[in-house]
C-alpha positions, 0 to 999 in steps of 0.5 A: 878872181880867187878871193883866198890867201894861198899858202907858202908852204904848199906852193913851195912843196908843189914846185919842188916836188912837181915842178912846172907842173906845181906852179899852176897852184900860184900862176897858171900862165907861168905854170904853162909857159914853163910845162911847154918849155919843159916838155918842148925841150925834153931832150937837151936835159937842161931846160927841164931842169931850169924850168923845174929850178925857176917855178919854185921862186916865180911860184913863191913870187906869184903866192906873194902877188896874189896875196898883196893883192888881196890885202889891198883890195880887201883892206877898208878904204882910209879915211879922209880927216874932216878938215880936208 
């Protein structure tokens, strides 16, 4: 597991600019799903175009993901009052 936070801003100028192909940096599953689709269908036009508009939220989402899970698994447990 990648223990460091990544980085909006980079995972939002690699969609934009590479697409599907961008999205590997936040979601490499959801990076695949998406370069298949794209590359699969090439030729309607259309798809390629919504996979490359779809991999910027998803990677901004899996950037959010990622880094809420590092928060919670690197924060110091709570403590217990001694009451209990």
């Amino acid at each position: 597991m990648n223990l460091n936070p990544k980085s909006y801003l980079i995972t939002f100028l690699l969609t934009v600019f590479l697409g599907p192909l961008g999205l590997l940096y936040s979601s490499i599953a959801g990076g695949l799903i998406l370069l298949i689709i794209a590359l699969s269908t090439f030729f309607t036009v259309f798809m390629p175009i919504l996979c490359w508009l779809l991999s910027i939220p998803l990677g901004l989402y899996a950037t959010y993901r990622h880094n809420k899970g590092l928060g919670t698994l690197l924060e110091p447990p709570s403590q217990h009052s001694a009451s209990e």
